[in-house]
Backbone bond lengths (Angstrom), bond angles and torsions (degrees), N, CA, C in turn:
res aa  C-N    CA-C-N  psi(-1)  N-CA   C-N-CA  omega(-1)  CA-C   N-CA-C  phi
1 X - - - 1.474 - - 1.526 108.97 -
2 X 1.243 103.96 131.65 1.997 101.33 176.10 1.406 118.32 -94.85
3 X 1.382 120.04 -171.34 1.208 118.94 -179.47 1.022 129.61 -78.32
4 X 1.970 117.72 -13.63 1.413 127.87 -170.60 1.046 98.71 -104.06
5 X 1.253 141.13 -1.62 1.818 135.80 147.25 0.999 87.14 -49.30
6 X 1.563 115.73 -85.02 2.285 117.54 -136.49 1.714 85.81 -55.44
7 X 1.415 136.92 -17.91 1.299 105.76 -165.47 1.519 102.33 -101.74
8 X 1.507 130.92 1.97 1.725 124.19 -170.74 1.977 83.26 -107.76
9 X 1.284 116.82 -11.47 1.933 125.01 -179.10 1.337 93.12 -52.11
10 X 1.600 77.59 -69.06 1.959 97.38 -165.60 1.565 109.92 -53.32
11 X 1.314 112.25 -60.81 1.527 108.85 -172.50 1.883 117.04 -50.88
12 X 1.073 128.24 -25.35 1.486 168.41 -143.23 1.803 80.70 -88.35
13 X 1.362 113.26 -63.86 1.508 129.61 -130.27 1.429 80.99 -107.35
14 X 1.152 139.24 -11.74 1.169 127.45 -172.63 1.424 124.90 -69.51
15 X 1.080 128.23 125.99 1.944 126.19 -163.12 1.345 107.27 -123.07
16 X 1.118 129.94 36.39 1.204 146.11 145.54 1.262 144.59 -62.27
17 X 1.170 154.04 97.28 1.512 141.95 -160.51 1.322 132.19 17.19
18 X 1.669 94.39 -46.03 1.388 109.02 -162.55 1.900 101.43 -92.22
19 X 1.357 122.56 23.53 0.867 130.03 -158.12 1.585 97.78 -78.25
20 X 1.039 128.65 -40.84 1.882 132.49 -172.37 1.051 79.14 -63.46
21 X 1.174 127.09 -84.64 1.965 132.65 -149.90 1.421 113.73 -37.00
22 X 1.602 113.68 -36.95 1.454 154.03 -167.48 1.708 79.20 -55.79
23 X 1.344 117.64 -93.74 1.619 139.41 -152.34 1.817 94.71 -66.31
24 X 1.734 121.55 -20.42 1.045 79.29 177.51 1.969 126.02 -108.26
25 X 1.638 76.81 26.92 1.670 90.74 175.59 1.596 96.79 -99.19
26 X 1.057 131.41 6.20 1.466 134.97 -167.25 1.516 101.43 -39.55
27 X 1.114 117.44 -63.92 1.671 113.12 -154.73 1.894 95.31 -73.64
28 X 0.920 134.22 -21.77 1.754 119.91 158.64 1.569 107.82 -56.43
29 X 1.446 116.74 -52.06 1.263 102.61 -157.15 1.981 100.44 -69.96
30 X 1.678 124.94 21.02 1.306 114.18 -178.78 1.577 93.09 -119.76
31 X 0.988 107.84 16.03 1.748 103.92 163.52 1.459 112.98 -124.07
32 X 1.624 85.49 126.13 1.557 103.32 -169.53 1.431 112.53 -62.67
33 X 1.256 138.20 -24.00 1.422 132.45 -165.83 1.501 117.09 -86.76
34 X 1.692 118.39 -25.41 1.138 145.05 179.98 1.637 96.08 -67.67
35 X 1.328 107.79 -56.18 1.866 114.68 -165.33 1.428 102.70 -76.58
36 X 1.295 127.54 -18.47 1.593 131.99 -155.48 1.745 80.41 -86.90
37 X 1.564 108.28 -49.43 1.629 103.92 -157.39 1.534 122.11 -58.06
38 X 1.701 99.57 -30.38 1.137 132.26 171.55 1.731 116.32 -56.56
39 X 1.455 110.35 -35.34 1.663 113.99 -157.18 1.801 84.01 -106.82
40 X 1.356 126.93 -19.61 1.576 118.11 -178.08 1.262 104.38 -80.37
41 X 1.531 116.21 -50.12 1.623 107.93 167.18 1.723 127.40 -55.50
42 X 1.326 117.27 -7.11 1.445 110.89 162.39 1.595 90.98 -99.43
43 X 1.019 147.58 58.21 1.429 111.15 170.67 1.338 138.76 53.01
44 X 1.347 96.00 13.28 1.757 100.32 -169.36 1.589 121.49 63.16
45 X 1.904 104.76 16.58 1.574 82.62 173.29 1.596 97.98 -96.69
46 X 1.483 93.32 145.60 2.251 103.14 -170.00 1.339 110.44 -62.08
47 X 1.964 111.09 -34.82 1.672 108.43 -155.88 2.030 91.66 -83.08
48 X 1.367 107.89 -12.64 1.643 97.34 172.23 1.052 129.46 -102.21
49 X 1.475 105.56 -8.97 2.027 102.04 166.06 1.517 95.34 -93.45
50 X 1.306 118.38 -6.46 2.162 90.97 176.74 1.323 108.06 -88.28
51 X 1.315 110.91 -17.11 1.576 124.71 161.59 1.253 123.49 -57.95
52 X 1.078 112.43 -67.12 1.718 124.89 151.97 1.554 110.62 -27.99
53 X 1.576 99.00 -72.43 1.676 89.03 175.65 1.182 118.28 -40.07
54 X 1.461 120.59 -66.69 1.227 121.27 -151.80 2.089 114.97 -55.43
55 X 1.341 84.61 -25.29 1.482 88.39 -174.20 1.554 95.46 -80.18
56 X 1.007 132.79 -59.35 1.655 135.73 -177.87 1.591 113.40 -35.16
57 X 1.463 116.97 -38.03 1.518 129.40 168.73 1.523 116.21 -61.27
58 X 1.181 100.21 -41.25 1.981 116.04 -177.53 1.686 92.64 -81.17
59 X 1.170 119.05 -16.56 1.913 110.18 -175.35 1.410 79.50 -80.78
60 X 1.949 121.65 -79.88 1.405 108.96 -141.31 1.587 106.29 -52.09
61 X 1.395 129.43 -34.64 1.490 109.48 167.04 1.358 135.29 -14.91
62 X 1.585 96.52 -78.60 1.551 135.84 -173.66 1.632 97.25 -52.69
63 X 1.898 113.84 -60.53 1.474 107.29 -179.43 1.341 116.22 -51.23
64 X 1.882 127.50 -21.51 1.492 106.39 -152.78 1.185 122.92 83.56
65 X 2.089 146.71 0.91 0.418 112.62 166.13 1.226 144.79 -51.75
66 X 1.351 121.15 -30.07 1.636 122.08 -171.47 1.634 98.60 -62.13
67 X 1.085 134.59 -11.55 1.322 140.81 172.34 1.337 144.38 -105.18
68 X 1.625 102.56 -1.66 0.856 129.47 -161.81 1.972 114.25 -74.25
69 X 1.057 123.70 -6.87 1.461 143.00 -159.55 1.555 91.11 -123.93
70 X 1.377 131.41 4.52 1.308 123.26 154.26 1.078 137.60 -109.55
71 X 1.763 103.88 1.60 1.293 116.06 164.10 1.762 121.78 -59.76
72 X 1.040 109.85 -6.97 1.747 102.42 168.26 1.761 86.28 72.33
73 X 1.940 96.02 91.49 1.701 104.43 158.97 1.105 104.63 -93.83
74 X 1.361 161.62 27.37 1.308 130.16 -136.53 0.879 121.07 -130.95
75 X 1.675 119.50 5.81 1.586 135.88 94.93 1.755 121.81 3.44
76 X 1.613 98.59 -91.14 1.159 116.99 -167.31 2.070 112.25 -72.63
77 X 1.344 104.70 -14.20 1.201 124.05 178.47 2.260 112.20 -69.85
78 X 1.494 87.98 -56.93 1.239 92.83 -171.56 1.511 103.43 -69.80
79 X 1.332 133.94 -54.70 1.456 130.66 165.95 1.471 129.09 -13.65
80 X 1.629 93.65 -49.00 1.498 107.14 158.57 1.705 98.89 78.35
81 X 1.420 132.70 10.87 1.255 125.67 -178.91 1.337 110.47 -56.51
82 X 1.295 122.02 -54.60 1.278 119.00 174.43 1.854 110.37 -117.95
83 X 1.480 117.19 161.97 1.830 138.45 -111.02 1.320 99.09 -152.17
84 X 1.309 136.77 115.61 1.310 120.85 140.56 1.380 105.68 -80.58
85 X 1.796 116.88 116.91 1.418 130.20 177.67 1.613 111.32 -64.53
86 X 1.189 114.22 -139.29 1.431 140.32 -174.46 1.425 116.62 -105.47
87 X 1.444 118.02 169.47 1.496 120.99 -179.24 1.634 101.41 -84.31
88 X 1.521 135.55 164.24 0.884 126.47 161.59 1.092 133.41 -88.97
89 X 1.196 147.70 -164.89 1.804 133.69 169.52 1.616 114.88 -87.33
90 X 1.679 102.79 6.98 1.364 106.13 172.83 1.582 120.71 -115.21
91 X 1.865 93.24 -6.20 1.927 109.80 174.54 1.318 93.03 90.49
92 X 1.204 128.31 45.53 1.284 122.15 178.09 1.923 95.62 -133.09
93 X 1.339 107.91 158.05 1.825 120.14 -140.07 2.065 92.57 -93.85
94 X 0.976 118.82 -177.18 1.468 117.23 -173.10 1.590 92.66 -158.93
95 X 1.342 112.57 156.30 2.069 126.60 157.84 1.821 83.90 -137.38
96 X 1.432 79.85 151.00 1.600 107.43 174.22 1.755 105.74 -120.53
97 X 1.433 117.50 114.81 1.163 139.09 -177.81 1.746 102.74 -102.07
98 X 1.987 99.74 100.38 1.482 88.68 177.32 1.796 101.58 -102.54
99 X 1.001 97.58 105.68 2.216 107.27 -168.62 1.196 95.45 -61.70
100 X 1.210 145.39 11.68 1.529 128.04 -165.55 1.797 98.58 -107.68
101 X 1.340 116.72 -20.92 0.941 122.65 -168.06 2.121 110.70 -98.95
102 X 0.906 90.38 -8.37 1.792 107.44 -177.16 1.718 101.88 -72.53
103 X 1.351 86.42 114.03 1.339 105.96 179.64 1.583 112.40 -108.41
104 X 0.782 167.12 140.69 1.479 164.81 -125.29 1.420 106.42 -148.57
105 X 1.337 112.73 -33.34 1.956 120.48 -179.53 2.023 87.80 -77.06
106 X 0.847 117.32 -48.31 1.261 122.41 -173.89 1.517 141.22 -30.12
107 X 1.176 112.47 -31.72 1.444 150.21 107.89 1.232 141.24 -152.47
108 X 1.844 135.25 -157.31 1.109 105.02 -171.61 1.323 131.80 -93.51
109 X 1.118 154.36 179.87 1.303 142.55 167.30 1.260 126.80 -27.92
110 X 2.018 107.68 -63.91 1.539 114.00 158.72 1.547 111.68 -46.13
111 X 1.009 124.44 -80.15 1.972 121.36 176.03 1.446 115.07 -17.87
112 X 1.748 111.78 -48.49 1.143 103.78 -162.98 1.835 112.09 -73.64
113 X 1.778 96.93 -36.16 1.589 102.50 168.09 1.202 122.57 -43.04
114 X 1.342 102.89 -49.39 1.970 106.71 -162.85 1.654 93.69 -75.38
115 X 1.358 127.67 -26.87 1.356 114.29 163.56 1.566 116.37 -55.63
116 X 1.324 138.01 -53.20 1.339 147.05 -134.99 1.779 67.84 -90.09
117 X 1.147 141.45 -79.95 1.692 149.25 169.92 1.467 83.99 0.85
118 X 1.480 95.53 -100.04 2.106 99.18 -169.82 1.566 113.68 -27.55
119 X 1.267 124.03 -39.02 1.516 100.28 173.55 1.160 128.67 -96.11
120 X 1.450 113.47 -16.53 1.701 103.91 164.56 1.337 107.57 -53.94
121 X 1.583 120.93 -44.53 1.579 119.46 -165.78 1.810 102.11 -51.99
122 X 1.766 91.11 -56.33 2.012 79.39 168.75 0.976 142.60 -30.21
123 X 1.257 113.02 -48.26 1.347 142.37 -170.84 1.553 108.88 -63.09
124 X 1.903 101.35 -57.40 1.340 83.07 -171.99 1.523 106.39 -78.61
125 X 1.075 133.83 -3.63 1.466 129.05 178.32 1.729 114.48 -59.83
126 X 1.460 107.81 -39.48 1.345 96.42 155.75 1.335 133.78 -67.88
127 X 1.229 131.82 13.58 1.724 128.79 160.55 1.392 87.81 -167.22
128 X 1.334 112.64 95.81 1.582 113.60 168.72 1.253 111.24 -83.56
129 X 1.204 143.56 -17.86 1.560 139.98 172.34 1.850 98.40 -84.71
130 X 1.379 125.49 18.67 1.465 116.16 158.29 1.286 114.49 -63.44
131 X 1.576 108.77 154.60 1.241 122.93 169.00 1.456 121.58 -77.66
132 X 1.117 112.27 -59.13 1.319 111.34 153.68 1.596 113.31 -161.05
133 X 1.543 127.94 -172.54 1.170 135.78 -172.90 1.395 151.31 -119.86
134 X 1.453 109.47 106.92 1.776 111.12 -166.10 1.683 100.74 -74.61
135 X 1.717 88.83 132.42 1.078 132.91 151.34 1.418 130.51 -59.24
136 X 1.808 140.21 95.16 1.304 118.58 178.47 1.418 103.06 -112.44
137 X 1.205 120.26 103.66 2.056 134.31 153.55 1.659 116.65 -44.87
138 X 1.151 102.84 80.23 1.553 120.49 -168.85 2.002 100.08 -69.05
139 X 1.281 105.01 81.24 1.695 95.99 -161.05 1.523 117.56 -95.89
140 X 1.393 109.01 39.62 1.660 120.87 -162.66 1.476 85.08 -79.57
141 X 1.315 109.99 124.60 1.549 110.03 165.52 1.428 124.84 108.47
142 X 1.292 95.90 -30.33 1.643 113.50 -165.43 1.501 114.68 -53.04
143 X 1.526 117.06 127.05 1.440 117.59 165.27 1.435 101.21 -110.17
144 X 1.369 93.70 -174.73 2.193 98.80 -156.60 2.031 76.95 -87.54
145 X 1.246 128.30 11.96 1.446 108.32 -172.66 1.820 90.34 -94.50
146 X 1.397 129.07 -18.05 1.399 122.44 169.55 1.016 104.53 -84.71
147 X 1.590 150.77 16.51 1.211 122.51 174.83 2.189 100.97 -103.73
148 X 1.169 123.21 133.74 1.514 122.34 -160.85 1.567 100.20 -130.13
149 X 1.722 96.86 87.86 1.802 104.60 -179.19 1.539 86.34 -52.72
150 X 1.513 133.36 -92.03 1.599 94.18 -153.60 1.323 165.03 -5.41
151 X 1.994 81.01 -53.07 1.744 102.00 -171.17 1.899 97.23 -79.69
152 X 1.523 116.21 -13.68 1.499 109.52 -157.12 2.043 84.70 -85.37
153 X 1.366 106.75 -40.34 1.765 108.72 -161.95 1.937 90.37 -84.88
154 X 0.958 126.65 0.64 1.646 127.60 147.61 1.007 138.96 -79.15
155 X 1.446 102.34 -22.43 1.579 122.11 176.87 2.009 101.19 -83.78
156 X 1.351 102.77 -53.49 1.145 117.72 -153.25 1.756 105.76 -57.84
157 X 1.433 93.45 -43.40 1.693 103.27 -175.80 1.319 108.83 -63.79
158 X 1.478 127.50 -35.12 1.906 129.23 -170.85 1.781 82.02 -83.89
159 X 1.046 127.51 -66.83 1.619 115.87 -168.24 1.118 108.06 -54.03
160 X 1.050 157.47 -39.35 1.455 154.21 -147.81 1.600 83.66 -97.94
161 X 1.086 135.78 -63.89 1.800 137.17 -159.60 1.355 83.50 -65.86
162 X 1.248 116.58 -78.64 1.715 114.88 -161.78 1.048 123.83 -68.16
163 X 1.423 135.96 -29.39 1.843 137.62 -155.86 1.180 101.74 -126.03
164 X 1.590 130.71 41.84 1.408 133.86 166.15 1.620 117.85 -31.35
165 X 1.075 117.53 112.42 1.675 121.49 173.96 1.069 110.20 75.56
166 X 1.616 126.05 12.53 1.450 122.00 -171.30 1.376 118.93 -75.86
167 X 1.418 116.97 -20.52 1.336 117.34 178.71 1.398 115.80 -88.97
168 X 1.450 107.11 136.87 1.640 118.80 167.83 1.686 123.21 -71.05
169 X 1.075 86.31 -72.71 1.777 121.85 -165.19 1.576 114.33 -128.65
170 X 1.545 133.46 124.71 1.295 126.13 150.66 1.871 112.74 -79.70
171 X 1.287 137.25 87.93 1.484 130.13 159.96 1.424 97.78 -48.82
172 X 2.001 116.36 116.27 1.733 99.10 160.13 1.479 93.08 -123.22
173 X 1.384 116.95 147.45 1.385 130.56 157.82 1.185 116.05 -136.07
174 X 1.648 116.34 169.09 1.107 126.78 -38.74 1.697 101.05 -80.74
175 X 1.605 89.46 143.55 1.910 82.69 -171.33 1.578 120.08 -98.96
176 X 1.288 129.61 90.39 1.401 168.46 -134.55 1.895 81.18 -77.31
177 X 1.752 101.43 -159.26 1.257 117.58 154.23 1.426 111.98 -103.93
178 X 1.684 143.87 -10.87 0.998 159.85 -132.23 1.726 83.04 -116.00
179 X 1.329 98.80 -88.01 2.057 96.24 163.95 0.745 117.42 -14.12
180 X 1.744 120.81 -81.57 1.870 127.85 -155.96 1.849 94.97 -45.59
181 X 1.546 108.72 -37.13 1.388 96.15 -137.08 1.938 91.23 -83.72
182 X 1.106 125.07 -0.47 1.304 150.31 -153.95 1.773 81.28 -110.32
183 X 1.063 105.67 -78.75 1.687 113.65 -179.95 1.877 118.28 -18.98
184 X 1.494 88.14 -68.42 1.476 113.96 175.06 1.314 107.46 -38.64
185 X 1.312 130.20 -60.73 1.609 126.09 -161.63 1.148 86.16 -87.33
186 X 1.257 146.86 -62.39 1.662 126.16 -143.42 1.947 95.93 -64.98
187 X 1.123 121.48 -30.84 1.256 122.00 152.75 1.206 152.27 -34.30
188 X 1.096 89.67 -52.59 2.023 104.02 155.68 1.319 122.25 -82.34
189 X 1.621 105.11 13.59 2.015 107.87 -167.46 1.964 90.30 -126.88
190 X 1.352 105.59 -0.63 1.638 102.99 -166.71 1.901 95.53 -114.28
191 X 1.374 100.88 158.52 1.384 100.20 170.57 1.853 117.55 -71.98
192 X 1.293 126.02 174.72 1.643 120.44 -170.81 1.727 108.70 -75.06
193 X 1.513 112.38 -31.40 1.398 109.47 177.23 1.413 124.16 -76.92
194 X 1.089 97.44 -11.83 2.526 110.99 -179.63 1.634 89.42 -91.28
195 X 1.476 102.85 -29.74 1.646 95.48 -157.82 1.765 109.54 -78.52
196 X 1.474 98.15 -30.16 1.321 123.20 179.67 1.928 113.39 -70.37
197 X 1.513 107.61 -18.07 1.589 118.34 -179.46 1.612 109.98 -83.38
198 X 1.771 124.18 5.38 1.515 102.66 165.72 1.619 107.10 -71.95
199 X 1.534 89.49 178.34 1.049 94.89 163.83 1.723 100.16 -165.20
200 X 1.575 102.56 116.73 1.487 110.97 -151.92 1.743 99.37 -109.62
201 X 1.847 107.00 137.21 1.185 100.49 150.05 1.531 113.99 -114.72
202 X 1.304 113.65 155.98 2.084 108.77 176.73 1.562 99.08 -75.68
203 X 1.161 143.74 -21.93 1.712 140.43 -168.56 1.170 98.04 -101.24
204 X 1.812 114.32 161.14 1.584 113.78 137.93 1.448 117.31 -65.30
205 X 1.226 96.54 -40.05 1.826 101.85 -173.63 1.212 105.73 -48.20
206 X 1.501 135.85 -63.91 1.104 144.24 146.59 1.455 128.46 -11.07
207 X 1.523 106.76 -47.07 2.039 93.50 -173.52 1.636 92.52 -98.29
208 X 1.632 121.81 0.33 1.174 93.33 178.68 1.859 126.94 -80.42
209 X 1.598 94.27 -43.48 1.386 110.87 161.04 1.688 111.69 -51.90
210 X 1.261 123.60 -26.50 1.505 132.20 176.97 1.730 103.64 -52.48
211 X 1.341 84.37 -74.65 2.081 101.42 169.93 1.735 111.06 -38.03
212 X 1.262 131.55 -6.79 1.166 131.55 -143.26 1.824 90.82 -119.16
213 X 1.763 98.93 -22.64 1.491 113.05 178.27 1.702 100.64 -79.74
214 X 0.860 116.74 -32.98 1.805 119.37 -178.04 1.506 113.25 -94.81
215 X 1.432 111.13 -33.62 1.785 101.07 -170.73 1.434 99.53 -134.67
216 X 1.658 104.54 171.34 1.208 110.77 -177.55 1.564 91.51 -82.22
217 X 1.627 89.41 -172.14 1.954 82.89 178.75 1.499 104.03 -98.88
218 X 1.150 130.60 0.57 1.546 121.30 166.25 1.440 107.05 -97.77
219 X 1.147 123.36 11.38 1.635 110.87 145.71 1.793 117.73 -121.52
220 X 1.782 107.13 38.65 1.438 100.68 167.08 1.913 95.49 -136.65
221 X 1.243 83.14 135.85 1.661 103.07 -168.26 1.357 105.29 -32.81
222 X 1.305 134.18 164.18 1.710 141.20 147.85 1.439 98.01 -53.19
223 X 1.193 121.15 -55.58 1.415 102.74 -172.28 1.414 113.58 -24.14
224 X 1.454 124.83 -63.95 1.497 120.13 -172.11 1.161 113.28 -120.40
225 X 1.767 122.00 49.77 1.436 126.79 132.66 1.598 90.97 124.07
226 X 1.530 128.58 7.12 1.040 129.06 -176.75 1.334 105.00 -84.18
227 X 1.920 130.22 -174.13 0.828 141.62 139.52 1.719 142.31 -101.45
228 X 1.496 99.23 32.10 1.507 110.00 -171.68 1.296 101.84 -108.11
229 X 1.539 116.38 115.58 1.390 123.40 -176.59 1.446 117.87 -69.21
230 X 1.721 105.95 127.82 1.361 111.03 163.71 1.031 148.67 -44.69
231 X 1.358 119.74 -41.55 1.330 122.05 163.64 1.519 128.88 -69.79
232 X 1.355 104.35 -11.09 1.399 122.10 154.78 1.911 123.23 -70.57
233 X 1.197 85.81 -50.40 1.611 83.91 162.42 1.628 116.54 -75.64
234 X 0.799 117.49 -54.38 1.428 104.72 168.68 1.437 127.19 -37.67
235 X 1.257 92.54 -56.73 1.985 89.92 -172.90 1.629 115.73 -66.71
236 X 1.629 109.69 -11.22 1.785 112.99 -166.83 1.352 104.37 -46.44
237 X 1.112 106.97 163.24 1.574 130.10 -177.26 1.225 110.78 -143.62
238 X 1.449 114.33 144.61 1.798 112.78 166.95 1.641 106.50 -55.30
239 X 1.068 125.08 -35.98 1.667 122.19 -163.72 1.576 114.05 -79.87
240 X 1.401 105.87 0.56 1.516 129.54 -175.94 1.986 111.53 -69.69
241 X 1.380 70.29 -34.79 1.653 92.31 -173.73 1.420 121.43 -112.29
242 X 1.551 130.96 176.22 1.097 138.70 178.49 1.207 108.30 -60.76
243 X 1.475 103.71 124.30 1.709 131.34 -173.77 1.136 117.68 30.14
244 X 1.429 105.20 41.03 1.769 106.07 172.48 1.280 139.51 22.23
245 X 1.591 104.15 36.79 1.989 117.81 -172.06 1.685 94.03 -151.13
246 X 1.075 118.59 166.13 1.622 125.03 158.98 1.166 107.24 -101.23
């Protein structure tokens, strides 16, 4: 028996308020990679990731995820700024962040979070037994007027509370002077181990063959030399996939 049983037991058994929210995250708490990510970010102590859990179950309530794919993206869908990518060569889930297209008037910071939310959830719905998930910052174009400290320190606070250990890898290309200088601060606002997960090329030529180190090429978009159709990534949905939750 491992350690992320006694801790999905406990959370399971819990009769506390948060007990509805509890049963209706049920089918996460039976995947081991989801609960593991959860029990590494406490350190492996059990009585603080079932704690953790338990509060994380009472969030997706409160957020709406189970509802969250009925808010009508299709706005933010067709724009296509942000991607559920490809699988990795380890079965682990990807979003494609194209920054050139991030508009900040566009909506607000909160809006834009609970968007970037809706597609990780996509994302992980295509490989819900992932470990966790690379990030590629598609930065062709980018001026410092797409980069939106709000929407980034809005993002950062729900991921960091909610998506403990969820990130793999940052892929950034191509990294300009406009980037670095973009790079630099979100750097000094992140802890040393998230900060330590880019992984930068200065070319496109460069991050595309880079991508070529993580995925096959039928799970990296045409955009950069792959064969995984866009409009396929674009349109994904959590309900596309197995049991439409991670």
């Amino acid at each position: 028996r491992e350690a992320w049983e006694d801790v999905r037991d406990a959370v399971l058994s819990w009769q506390g308020p948060e007990r509805g929210a509890i049963l209706s995250a049920r089918a996460l708490l039976f995947r081991q990679p989801w609960v593991a990510r959860w029990l590494s970010s406490c350190d492996h102590d059990l009585a603080r990731a079932t704690l953790r859990l338990v509060d994380h179950c009472a969030w997706r309530e409160e957020y709406g995820l189970d509802r969250i794919e009925e808010e009508g993206w299709s706005a933010e869908d067709e724009k296509a700024e942000l991607l559920v990518g490809g699988i990795d060569k380890d079965g682990d889930p990807s979003v494609v962040w194209r920054v050139r297209l991030h508009d900040g008037k566009f909506r607000s910071p909160k809006q834009a979070a609970r968007y970037l939310i809706a597609v990780m959830e996509r994302s992980w719905a295509t490989s819900p037994l992932g470990r966790a998930q690379t990030v590629v910052l598609d930065c062709r174009g980018m001026g410092l007027s797409n980069f939106d400290l709000a929407m980034f320190q809005e993002c950062a606070a729900v991921v960091v509370a909610q998506y403990p250990d969820n990130l793999k890898r940052v892929v950034i290309f191509p990294v300009g002077w406009a980037v670095s200088s973009v790079l630099n601060l979100c750097k000094s606002m992140l802890n040393p181990v998230t900060a330590a997960k880019g992984v930068l090329f200065s070319s496109e030529e460069q991050g595309r063959a880079g991508l070529l180190q993580f995925f096959s090429s039928d799970q990296i978009l045409t955009l950069y030399g792959g064969s995984l159709d866009l409009n396929v990534a674009r349109m994904q949905r959590r309900g596309d996939h197995d049991e439409g939750v991670r």
